[in-house]
C-alpha positions in Angstrom: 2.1 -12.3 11.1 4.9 -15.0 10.4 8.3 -15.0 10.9 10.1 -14.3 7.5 13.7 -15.9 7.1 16.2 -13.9 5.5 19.6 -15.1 5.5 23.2 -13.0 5.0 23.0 -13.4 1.2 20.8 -10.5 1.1 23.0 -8.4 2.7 26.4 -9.6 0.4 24.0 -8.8 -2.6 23.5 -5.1 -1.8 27.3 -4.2 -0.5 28.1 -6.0 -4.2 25.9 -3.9 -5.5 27.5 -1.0 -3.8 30.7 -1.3 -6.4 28.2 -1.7 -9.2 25.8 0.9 -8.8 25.3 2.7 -12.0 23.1 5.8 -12.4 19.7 3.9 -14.1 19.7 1.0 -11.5 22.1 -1.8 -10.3 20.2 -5.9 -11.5 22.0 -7.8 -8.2 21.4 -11.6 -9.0 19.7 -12.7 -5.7 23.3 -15.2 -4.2 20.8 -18.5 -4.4 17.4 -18.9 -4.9 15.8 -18.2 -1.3 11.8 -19.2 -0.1 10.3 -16.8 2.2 7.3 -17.8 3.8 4.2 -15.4 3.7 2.3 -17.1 6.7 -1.3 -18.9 5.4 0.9 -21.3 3.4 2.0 -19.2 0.9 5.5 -18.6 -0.2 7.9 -16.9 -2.7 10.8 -17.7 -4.1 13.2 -14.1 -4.2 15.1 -14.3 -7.7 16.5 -11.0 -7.7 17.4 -7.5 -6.5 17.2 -4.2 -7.9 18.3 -1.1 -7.4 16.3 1.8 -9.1 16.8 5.4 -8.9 14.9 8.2 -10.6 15.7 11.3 -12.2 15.4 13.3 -8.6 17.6 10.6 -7.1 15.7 8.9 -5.2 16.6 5.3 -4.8 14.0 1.9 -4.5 15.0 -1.6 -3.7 13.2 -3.9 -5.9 12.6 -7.5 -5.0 11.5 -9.4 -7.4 9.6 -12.5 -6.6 7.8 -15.7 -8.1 5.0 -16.5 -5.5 4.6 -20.2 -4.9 0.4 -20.1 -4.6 -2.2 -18.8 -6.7 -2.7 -14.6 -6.1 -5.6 -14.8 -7.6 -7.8 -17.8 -7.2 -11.0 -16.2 -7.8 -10.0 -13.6 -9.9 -8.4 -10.6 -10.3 -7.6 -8.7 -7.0 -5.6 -5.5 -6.4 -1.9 -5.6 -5.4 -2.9 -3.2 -2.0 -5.0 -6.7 -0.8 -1.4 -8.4 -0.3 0.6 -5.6 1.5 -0.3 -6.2 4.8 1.3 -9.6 3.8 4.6 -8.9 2.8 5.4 -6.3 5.3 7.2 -8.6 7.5 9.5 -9.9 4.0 10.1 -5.9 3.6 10.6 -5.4 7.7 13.3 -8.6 7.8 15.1 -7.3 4.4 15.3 -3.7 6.3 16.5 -4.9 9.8 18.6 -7.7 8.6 20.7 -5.4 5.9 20.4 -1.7 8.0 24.2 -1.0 6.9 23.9 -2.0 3.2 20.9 -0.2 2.6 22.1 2.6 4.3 25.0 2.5 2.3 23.1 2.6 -0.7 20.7 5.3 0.5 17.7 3.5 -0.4 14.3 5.2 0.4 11.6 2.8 -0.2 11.4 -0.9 -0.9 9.0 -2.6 -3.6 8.2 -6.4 -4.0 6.9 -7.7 -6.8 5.8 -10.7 -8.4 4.5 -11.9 -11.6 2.2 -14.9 -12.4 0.4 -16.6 -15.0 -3.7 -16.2 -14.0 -5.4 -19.1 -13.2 -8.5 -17.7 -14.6 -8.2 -17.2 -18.4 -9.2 -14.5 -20.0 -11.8 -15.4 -23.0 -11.0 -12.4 -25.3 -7.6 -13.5 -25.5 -6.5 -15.6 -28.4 -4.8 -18.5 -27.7 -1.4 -18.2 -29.8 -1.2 -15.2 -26.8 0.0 -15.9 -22.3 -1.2 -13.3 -20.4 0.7 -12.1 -17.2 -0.3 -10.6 -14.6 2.2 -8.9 -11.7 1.4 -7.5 -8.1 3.6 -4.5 -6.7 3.8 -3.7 -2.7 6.0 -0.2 -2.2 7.2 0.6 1.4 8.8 3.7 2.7 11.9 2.9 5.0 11.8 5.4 7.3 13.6 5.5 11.4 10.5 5.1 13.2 9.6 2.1 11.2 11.4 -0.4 8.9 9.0 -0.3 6.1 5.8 2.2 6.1 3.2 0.6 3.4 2.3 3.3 0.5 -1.4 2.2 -0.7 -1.3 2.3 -4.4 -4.6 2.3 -5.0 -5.2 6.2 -4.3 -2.0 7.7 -6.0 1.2 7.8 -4.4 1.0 11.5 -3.6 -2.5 11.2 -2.6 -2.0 9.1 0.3 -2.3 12.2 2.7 -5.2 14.2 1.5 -6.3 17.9 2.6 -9.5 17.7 5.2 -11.4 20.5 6.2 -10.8 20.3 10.3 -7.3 20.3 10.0 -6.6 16.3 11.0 -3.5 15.1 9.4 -4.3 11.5 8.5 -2.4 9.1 6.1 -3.2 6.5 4.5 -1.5 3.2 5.5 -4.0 0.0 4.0 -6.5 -0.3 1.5 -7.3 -4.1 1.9 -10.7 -6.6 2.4 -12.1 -5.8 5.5 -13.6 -8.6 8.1 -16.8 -9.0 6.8 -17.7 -10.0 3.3 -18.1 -7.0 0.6 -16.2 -4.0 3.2 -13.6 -2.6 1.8 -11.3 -1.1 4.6 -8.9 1.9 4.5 -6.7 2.3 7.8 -4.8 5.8 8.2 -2.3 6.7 10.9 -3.3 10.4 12.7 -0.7 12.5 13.4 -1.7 13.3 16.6 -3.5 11.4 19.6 -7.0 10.7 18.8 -7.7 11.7 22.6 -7.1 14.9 22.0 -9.6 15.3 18.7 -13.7 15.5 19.6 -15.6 12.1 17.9 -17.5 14.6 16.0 -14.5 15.9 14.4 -13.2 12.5 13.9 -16.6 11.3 12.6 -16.5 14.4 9.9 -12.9 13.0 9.3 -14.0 10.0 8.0 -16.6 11.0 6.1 -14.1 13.5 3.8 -11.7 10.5 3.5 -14.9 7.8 2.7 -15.7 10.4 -0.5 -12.0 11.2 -1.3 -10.1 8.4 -1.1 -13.0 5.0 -0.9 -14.8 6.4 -4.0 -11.6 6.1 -5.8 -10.7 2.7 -4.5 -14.9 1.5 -5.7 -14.9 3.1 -9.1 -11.9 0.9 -9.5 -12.9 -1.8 -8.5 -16.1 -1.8 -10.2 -14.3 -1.3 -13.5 -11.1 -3.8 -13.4 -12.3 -6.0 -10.1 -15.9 -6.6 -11.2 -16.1 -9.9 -9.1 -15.1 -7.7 -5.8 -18.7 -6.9 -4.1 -18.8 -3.5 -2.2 -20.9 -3.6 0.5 -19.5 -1.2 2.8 -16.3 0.9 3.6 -14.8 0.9 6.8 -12.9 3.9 7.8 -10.3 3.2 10.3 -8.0 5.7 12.4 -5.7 4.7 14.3 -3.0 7.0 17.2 0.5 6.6 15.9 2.3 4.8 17.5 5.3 6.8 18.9 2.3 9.4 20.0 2.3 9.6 24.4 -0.9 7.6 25.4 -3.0 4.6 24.8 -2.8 3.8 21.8 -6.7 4.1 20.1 -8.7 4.0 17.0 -11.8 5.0 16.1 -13.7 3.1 13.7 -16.6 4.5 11.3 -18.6 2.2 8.8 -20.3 3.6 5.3 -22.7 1.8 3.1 -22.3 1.7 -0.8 -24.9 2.8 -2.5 -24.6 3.4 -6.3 -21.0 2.5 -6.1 -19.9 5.1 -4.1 -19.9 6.2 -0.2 -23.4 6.3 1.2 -22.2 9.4 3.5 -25.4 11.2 3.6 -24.2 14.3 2.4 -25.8 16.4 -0.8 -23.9 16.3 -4.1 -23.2 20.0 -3.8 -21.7 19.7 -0.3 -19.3 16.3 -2.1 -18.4 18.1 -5.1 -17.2 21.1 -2.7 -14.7 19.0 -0.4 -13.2 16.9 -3.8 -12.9 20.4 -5.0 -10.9 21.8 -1.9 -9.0 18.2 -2.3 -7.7 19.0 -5.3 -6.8 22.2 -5.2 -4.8 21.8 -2.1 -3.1 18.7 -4.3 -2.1 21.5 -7.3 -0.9 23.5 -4.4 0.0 22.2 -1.5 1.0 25.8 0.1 -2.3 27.4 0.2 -4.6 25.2 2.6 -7.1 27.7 3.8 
């Protein structure tokens, strides 16, 4: 993780933006163009801020961003592969402008960039630029600056129903350490000490068939050059939780494009079907 500068002009933007703010969203020209480094080499150059809010009144910090490297140099790769990556931009924008984002009462942070692909696409004509854009979103929350939202899954399927109860969350959905894994890390809302392995082992089987299907059957359709190998499921304690802090770590093949869990079709079918109607409502969970 690499130190991101931000300086005070950050800050002046959003208090300007303070007067400004208009019920649609407030366009605050970024005071001077500013580099942030990403770590790895890679930069971006901020160009602007926005401030968005939605019908319900909830209000989102856009940053928008031209990244000095090539996103996708093989390819075209989801925008979840670069959150872990801009986190620390999101974390020094939070920390280093507290009062005037408080001020603002803004909920959740999202950095985007756009770029020209490198890799042309065939189909198109050539009187015709294609542009791509990724987006990270972040929840600002007390206990930590900027909480990434995955959106891969949905962003109000990041916390799934599961059958024993375990409240797990889903924080990355990124490349995992070994060529082809695709690896989903969730935060447990409570200490993994206190949970059996078997339990936790069924856990990540439920979120392997609801949440890393999703994530394959996308990648096989818009990410064919992605290889899926294998899904590693990852919890981890939180980390305000009392105790070590642990993880426990469970690895799926892919078979067919989908989980390898081992379980019948029937028994699948039944736990996306509890999913879902626990996502239509929420209330009934039994």
């Amino acid at each position: 993780m690499s130190k991101v500068n931000l300086s005070s002009c950050v800050s002046c933007a959003l208090r300007w933006g303070a007067a400004l703010m208009l019920s649609g969203g407030v366009n605050i020209a970024a005071a001077q163009a500013e580099t942030v480094e990403l770590g790895n080499g890679a930069s971006v150059t901020i160009e602007e801020y926005l401030i968005e809010t939605d019908p319900n009144g909830h209000k989102t910090l856009v940053v928008r961003t031209v990244p000095n490297f090539d996103p996708e140099p093989f390819g075209k790769v989801p925008s979840d592969d670069y959150a872990r990556q801009v986190r620390p931009l999101c974390t020094n924008l939070v920390n280093h402008s507290a009062a005037a984002i408080d001020e603002n009462d803004i909920d959740t942070v999202r950095v985007r960039w756009d770029f020209p692909p490198s890799k042309s696409d065939d189909d198109l004509p050539e009187n015709m630029t294609l542009t791509r854009f990724h987006e990270m979103v972040f929840d600002i929350t007390d206990d930590a600056p900027c909480l990434p939202k995955p959106l891969g899954v949905g962003l109000n399927n990041l916390t799934p129903e599961l059958s024993g109860g375990i409240v797990a969350t889903l924080r990355w959905a990124e490349p995992g350490l070994t060529p082809g894994e695709l690896s989903l890390t969730y935060a447990v809302d409570s200490g993994l000490a206190d949970i059996s392995v078997s339990a936790l082992d069924r856990t990540a089987l439920e979120l392997c068939i609801l949440h890393a299907d999703l994530l394959l059957e996308t990648r096989a359709r818009y990410y064919s050059q992605l290889e899926s190998r294998t899904v590693a499921i990852t919890l981890e304690q939180e980390q305000e939780k009392p105790g070590f802090e642990l993880l426990r770590r469970v690895k799926f093949p892919v078979r067919d494009g989908k989980c390898a869990t081992g379980l019948s079709e029937m028994l699948t079918d039944a736990i996306r079907a509890k999913a879902i109607r626990f996502a239509e409502n929420p209330s009934d969970s039994n």
